[in-house]
The first five atom37 places (N, CA, C, CB, O) and aatype in JSON, in Angstrom:
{
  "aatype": [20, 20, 20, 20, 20, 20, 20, 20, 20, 20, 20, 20, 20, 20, 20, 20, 20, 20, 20, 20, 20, 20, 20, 20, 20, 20, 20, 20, 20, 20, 20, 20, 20, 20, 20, 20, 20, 20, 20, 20, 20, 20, 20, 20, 20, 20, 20, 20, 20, 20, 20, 20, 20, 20, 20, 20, 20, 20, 20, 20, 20, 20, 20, 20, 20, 20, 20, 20, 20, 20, 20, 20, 20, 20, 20, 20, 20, 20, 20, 20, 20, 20, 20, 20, 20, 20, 20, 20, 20, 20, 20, 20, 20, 20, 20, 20, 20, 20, 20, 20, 20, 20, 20, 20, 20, 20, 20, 20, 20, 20, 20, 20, 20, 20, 20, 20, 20, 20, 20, 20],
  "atom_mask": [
    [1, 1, 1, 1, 1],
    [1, 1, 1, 1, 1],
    [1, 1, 1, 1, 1],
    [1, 1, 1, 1, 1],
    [1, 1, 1, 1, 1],
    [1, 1, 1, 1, 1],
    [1, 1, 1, 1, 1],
    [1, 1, 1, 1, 1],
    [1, 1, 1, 1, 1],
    [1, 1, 1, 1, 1],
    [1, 1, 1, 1, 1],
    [1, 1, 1, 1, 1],
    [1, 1, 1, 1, 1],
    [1, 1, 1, 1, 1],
    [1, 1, 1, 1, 1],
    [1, 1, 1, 1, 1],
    [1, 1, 1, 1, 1],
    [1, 1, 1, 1, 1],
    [1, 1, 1, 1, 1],
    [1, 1, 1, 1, 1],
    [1, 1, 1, 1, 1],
    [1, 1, 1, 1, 1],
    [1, 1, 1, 1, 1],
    [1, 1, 1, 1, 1],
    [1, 1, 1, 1, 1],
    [1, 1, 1, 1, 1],
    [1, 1, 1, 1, 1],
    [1, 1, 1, 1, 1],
    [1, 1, 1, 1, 1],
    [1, 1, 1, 1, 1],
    [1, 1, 1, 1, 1],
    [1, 1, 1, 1, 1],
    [1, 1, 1, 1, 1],
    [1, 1, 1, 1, 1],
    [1, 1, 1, 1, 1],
    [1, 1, 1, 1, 1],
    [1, 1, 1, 1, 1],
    [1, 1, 1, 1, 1],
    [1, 1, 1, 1, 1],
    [1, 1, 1, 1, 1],
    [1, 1, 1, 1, 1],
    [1, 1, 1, 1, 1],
    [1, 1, 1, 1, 1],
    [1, 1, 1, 1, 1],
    [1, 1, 1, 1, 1],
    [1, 1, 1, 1, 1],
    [1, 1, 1, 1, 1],
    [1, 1, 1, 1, 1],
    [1, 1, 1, 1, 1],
    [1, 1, 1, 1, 1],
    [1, 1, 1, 1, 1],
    [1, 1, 1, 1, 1],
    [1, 1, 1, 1, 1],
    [1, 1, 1, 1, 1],
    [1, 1, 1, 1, 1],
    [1, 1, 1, 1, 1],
    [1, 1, 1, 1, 1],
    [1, 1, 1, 1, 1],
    [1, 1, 1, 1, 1],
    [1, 1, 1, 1, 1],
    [1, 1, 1, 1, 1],
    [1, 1, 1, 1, 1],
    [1, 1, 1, 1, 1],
    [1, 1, 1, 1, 1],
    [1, 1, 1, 1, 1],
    [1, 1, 1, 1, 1],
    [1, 1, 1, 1, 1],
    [1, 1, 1, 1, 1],
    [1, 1, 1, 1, 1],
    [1, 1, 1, 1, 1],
    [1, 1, 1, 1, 1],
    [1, 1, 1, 1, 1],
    [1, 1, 1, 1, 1],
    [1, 1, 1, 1, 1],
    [1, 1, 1, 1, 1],
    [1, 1, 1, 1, 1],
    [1, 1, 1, 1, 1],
    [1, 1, 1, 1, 1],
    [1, 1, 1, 1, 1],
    [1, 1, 1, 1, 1],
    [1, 1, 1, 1, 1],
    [1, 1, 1, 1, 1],
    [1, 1, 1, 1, 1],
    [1, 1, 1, 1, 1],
    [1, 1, 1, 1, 1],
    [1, 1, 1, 1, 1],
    [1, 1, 1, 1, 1],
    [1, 1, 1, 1, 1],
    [1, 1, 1, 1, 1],
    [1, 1, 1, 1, 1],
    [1, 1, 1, 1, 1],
    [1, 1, 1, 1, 1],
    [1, 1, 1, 1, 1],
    [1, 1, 1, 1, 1],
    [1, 1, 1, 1, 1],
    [1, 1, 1, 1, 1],
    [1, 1, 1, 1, 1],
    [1, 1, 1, 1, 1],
    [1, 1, 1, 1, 1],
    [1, 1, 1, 1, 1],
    [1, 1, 1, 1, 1],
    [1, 1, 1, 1, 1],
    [1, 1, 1, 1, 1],
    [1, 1, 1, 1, 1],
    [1, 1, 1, 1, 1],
    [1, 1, 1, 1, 1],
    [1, 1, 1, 1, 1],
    [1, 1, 1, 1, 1],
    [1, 1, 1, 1, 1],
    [1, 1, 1, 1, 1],
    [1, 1, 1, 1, 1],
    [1, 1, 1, 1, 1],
    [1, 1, 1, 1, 1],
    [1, 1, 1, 1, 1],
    [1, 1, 1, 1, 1],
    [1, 1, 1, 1, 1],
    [1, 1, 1, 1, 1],
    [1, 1, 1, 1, 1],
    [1, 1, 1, 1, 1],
    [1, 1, 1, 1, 1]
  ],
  "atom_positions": [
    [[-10.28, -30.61, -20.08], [-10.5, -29.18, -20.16], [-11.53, -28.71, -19.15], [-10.94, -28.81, -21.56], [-11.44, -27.57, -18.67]],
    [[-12.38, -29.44, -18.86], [-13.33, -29.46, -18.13], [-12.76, -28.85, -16.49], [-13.9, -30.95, -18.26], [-13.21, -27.83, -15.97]],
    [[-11.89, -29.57, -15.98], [-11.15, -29.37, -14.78], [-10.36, -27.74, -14.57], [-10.04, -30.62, -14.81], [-10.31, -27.07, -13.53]],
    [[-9.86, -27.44, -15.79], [-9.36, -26.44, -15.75], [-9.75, -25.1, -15.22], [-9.13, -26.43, -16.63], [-8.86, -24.34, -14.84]],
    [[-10.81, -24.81, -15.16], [-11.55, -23.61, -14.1], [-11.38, -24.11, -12.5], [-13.48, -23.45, -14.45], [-11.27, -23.44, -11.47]],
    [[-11.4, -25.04, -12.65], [-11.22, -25.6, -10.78], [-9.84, -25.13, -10.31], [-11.2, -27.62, -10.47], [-9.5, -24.37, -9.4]],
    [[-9.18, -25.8, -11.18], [-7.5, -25.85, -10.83], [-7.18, -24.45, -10.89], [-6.43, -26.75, -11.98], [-6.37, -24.04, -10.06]],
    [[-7.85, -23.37, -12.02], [-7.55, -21.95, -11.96], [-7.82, -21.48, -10.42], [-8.5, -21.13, -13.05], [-7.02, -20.88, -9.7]],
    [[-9.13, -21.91, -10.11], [-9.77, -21.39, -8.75], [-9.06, -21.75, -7.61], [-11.16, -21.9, -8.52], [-8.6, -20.84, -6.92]],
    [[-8.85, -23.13, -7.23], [-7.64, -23.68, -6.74], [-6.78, -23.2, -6.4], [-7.18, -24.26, -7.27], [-6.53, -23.13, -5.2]],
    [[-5.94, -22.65, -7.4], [-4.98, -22.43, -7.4], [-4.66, -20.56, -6.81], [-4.69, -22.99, -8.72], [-3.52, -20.09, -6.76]],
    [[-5.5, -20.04, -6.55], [-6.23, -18.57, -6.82], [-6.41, -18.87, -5.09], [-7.98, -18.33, -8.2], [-5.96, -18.05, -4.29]],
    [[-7.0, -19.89, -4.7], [-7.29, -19.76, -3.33], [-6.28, -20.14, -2.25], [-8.38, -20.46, -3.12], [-6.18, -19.92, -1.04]],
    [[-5.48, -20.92, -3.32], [-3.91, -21.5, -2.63], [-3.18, -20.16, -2.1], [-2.7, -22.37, -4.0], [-2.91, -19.92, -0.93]],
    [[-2.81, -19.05, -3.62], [-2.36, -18.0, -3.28], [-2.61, -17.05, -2.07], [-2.52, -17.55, -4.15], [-1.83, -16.49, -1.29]],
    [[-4.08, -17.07, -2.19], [-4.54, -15.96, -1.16], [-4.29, -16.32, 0.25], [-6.08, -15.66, -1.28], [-3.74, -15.59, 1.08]],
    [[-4.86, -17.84, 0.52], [-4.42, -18.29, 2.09], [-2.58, -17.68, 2.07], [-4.62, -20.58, 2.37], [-2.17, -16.69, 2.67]],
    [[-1.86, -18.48, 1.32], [-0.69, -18.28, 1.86], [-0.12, -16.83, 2.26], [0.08, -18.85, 1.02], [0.63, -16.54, 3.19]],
    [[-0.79, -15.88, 1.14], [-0.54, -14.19, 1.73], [-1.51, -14.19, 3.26], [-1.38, -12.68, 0.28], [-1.01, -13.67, 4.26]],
    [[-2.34, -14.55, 3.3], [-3.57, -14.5, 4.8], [-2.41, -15.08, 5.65], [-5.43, -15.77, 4.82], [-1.99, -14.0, 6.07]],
    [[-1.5, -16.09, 6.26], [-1.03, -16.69, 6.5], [0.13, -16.19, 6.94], [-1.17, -17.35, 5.85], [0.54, -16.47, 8.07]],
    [[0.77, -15.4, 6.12], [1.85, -14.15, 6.56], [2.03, -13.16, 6.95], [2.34, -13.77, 6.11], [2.93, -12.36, 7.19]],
    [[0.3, -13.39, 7.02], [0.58, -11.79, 7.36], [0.72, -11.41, 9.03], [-0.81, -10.84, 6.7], [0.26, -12.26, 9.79]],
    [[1.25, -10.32, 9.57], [1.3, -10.47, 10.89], [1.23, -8.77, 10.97], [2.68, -11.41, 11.55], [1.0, -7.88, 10.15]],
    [[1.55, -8.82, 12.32], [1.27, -7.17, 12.96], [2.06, -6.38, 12.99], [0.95, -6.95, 14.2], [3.16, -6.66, 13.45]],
    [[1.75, -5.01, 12.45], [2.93, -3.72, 12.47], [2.22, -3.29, 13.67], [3.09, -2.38, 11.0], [1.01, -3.18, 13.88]],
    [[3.36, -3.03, 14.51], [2.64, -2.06, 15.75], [3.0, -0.36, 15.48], [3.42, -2.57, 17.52], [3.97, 0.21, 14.96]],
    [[2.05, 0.02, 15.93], [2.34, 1.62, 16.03], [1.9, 2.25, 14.7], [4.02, 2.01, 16.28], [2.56, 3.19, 14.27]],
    [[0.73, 1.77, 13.92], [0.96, 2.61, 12.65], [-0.77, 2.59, 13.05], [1.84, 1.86, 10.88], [-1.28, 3.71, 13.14]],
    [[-1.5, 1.62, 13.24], [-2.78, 1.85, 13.5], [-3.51, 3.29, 13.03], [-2.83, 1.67, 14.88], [-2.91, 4.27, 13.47]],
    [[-4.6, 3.56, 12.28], [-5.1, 4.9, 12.53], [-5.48, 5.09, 11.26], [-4.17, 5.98, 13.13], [-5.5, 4.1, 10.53]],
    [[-5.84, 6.39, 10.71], [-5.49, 6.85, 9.88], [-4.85, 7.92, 9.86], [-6.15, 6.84, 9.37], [-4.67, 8.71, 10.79]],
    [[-4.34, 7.97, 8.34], [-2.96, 9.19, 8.36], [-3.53, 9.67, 6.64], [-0.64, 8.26, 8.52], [-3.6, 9.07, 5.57]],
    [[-3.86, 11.11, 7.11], [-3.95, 12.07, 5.95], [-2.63, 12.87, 5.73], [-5.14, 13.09, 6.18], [-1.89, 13.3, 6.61]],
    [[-2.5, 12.97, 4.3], [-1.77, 13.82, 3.89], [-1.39, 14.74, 2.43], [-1.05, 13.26, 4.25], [-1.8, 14.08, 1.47]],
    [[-0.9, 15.73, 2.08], [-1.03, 15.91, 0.62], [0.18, 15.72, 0.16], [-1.55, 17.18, 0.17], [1.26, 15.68, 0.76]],
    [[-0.13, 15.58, -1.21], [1.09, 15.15, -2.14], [1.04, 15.7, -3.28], [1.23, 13.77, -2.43], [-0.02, 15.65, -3.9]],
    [[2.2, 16.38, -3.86], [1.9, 17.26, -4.83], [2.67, 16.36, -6.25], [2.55, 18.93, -4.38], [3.63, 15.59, -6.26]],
    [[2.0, 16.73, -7.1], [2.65, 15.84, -8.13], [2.34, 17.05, -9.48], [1.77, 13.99, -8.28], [1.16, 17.09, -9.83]],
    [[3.13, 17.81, -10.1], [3.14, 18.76, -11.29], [2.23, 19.6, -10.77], [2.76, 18.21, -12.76], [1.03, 19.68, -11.01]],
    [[3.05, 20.34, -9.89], [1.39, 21.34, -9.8], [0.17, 21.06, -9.18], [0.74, 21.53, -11.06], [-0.41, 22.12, -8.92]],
    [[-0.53, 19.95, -8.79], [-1.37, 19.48, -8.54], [-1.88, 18.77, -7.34], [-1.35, 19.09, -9.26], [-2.17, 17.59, -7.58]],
    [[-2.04, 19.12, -6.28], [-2.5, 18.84, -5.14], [-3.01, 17.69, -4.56], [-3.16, 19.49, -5.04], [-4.04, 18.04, -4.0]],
    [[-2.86, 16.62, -4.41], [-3.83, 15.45, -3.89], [-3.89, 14.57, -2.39], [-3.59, 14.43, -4.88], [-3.18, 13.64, -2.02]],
    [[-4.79, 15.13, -1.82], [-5.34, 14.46, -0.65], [-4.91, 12.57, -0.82], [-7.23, 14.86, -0.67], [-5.27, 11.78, -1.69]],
    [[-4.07, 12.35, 0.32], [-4.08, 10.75, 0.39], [-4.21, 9.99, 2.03], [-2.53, 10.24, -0.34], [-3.62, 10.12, 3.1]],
    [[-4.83, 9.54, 1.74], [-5.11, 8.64, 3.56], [-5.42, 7.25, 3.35], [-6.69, 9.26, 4.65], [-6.29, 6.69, 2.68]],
    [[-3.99, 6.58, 4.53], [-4.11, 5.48, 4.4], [-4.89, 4.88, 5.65], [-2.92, 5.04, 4.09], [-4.62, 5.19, 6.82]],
    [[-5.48, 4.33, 5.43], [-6.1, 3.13, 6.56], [-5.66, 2.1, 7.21], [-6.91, 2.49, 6.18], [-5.93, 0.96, 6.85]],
    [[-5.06, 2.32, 8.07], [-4.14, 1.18, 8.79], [-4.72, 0.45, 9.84], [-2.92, 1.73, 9.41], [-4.82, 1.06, 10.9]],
    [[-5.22, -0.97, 9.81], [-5.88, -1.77, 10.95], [-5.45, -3.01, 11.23], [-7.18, -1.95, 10.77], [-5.23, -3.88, 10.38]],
    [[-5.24, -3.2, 12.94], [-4.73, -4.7, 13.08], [-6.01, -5.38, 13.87], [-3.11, -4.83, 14.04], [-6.37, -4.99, 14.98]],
    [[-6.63, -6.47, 13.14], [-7.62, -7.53, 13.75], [-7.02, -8.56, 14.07], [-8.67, -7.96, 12.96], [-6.19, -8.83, 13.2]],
    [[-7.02, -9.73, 15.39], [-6.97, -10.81, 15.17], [-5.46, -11.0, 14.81], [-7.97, -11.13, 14.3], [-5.09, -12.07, 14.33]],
    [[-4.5, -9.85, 15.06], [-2.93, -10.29, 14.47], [-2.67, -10.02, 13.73], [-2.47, -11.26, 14.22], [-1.66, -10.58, 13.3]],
    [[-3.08, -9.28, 13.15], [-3.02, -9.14, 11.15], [-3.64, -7.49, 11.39], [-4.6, -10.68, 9.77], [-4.56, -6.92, 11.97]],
    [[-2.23, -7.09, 10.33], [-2.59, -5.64, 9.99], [-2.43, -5.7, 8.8], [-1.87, -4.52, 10.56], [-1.65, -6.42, 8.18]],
    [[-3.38, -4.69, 8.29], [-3.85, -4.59, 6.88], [-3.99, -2.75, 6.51], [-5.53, -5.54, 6.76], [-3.98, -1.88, 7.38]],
    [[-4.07, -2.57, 5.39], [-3.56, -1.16, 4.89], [-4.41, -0.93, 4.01], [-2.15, -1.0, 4.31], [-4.4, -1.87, 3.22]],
    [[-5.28, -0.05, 3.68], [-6.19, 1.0, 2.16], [-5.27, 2.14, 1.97], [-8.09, 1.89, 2.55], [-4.48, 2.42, 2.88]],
    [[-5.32, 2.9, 0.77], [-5.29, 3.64, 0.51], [-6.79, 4.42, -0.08], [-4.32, 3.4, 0.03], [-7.68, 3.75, -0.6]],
    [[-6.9, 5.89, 0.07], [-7.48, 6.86, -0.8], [-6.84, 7.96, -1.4], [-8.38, 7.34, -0.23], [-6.14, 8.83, -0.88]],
    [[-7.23, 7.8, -2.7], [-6.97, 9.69, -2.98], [-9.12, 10.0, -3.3], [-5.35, 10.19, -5.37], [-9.83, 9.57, -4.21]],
    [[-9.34, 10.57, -2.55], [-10.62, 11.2, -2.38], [-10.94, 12.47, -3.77], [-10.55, 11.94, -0.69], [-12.05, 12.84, -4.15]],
    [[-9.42, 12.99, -4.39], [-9.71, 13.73, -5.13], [-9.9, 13.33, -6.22], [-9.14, 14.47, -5.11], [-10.6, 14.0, -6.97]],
    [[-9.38, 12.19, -6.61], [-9.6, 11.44, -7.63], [-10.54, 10.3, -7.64], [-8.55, 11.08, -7.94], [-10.45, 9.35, -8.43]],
    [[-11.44, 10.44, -6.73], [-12.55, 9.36, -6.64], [-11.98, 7.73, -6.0], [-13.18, 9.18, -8.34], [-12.82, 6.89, -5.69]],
    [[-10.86, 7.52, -5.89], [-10.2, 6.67, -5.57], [-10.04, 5.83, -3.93], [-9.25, 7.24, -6.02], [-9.22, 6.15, -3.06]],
    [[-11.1, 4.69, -3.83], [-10.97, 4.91, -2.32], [-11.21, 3.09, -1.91], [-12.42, 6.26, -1.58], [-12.02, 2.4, -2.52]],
    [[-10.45, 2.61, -0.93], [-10.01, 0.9, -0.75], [-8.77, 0.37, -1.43], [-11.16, -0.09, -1.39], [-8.7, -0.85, -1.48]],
    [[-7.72, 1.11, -1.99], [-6.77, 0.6, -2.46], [-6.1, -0.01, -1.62], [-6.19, 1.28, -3.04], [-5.82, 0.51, -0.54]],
    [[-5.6, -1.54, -2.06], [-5.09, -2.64, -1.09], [-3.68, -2.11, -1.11], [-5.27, -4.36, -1.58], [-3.17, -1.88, -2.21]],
    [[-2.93, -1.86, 0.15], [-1.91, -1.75, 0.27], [-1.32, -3.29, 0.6], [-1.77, -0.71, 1.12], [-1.7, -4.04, 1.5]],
    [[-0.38, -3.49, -0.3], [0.39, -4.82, -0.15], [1.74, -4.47, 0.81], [0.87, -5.44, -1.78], [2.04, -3.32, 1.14]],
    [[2.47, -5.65, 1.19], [3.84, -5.28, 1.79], [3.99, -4.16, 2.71], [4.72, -4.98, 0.77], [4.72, -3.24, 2.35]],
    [[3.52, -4.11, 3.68], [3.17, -3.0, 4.98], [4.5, -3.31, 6.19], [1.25, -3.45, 5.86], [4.34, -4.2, 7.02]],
    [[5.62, -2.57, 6.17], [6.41, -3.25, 6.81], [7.07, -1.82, 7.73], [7.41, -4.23, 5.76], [7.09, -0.65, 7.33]],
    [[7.57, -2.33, 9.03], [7.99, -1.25, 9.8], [8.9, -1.83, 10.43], [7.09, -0.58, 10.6], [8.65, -2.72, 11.24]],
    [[10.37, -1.32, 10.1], [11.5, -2.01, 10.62], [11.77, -0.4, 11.47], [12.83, -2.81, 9.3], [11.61, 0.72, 10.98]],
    [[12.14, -0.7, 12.6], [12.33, 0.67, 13.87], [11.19, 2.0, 13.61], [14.24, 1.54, 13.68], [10.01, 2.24, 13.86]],
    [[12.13, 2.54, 13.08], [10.82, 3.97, 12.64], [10.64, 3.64, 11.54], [11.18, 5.75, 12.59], [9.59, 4.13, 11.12]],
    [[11.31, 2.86, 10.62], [11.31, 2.91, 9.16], [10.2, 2.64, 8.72], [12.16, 2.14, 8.55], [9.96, 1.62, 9.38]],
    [[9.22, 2.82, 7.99], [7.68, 2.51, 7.21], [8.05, 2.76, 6.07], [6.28, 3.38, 7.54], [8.57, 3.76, 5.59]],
    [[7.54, 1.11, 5.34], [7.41, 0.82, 4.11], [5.45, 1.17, 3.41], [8.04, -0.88, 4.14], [4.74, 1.3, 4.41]],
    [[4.92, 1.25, 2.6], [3.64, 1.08, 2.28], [4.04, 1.12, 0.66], [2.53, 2.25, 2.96], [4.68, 1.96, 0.02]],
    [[3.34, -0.29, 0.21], [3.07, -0.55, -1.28], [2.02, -0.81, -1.8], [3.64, -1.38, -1.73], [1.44, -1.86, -1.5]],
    [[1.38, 0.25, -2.92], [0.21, 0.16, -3.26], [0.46, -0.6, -5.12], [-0.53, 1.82, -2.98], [1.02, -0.16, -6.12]],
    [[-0.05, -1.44, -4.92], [0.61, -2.08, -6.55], [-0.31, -1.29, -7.4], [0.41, -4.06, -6.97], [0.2, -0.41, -8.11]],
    [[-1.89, -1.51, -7.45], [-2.57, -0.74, -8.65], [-2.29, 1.01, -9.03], [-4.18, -0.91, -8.3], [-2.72, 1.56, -10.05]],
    [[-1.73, 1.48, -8.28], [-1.03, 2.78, -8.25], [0.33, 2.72, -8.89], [-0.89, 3.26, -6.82], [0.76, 3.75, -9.41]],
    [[1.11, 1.55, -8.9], [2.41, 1.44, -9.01], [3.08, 2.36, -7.84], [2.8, 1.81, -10.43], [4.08, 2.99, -8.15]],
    [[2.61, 2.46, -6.57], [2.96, 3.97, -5.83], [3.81, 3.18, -4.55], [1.24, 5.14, -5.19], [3.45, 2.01, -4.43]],
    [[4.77, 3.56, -3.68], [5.68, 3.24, -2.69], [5.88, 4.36, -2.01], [6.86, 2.71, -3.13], [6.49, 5.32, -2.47]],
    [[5.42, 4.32, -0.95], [5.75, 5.56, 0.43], [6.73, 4.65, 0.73], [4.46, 6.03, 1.95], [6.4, 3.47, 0.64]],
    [[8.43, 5.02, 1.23], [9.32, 5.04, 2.39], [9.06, 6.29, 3.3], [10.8, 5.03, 1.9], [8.98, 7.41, 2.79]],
    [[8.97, 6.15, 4.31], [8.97, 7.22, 5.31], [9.74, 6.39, 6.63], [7.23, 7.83, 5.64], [10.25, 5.27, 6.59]],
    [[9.64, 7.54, 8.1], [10.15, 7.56, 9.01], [9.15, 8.0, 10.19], [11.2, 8.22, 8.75], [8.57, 9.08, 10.04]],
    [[8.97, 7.48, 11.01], [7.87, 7.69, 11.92], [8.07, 8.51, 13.02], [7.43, 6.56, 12.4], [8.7, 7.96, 13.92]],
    [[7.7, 9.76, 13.25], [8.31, 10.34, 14.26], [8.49, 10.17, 15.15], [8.16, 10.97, 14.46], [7.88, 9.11, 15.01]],
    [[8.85, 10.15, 16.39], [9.06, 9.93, 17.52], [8.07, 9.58, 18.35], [9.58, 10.76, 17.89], [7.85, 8.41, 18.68]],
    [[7.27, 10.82, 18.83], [5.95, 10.67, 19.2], [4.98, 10.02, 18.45], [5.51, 11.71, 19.41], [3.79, 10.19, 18.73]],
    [[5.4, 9.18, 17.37], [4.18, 8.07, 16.8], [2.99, 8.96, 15.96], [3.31, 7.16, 18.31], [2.31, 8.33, 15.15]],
    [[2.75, 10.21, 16.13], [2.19, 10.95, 15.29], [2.06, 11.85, 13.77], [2.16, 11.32, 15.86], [1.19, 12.44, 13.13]],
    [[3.51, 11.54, 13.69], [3.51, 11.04, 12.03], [4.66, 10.59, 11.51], [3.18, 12.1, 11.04], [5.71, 10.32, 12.09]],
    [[4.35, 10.52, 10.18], [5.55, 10.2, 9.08], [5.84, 10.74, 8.17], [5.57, 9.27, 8.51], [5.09, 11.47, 7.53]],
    [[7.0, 10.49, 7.92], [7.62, 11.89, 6.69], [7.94, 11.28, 5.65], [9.07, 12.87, 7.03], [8.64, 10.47, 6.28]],
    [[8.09, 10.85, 4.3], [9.01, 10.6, 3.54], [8.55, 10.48, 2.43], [9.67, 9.72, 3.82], [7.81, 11.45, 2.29]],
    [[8.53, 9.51, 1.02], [9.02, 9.91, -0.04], [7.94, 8.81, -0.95], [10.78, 9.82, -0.08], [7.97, 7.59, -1.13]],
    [[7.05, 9.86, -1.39], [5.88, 8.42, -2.85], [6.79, 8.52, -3.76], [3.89, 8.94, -3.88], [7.42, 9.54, -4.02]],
    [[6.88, 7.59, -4.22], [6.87, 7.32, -5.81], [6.52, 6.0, -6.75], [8.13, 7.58, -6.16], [6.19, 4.86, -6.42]],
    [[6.71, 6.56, -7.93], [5.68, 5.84, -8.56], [6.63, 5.46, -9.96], [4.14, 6.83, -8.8], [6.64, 6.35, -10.81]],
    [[7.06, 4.81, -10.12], [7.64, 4.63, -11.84], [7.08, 5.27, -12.99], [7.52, 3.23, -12.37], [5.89, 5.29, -12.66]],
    [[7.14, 5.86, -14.22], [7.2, 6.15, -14.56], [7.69, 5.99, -16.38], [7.31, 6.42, -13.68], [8.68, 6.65, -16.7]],
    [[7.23, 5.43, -17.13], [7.53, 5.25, -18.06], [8.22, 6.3, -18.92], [6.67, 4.81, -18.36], [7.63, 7.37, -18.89]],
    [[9.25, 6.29, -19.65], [10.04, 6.93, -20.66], [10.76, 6.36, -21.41], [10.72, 7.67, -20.31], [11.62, 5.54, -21.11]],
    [[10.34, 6.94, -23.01], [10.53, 6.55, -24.39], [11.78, 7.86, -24.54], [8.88, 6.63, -25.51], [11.56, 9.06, -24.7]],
    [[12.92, 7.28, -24.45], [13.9, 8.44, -25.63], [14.2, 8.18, -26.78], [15.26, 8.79, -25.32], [14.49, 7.02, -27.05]],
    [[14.21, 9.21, -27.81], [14.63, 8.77, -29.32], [15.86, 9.62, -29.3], [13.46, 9.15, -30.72], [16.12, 10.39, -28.37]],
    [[16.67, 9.43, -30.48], [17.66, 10.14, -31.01], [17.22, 11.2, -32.03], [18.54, 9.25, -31.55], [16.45, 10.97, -32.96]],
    [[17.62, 12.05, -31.83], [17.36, 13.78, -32.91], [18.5, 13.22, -34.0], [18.03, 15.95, -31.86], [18.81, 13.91, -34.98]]
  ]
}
């Protein structure tokens, strides 16, 4: 029993190299990109942080209105114009399309959504 915190840790550090390891470079997204998003009425500022060091690009999110700011964007992928961005602790997914001139992107958050139906 004794061992068992190691092997947790271990095993915890196994994971992380192998995501470090895959990860590689989106070109052309670099920067940051503000934008709003309306969800019921309600307005919210979001900007993602997009940086490539060393080969490796990596992604934050903020919503600033909600105090919310370093969210790890996982799965950052750009096939032609196409841009993927997945924020897991949000449950949130931008698909968009990158414009031409590289100065922005258009497309579509969402977020799942839980729903309970009963019968009347």
């Amino acid at each position: 029993m004794k061992r068992l915190p190691h092997l947790i840790a271990s095993f915890g550090l196994a994971i992380a190299l192998a995501g470090a390891a895959h990860a590689q470079t989106v070109q052309g997204l670099d920067g940051d990109w503000t934008g709003k998003l309306e969800i019921q009425g309600v307005t919210l500022t979001i900007v993602f942080h997009v940086r490539t060091v060393d080969g490796k690009t990596t992604a934050t999110m903020d919503s600033p209105d909600q105090g919310a700011v370093g969210l790890e964007v996982s799965n950052l992928k750009r096939e032609g114009q196409k841009v993927r961005l997945e924020v897991p602790i949000a449950e949130g997914l931008y698909e968009a399309t990158l414009a031409a001139d590289g100065k922005s992107i258009s497309g579509t958050w969402s977020q799942p959504r839980p729903l309970v139906m009963t019968k009347n």
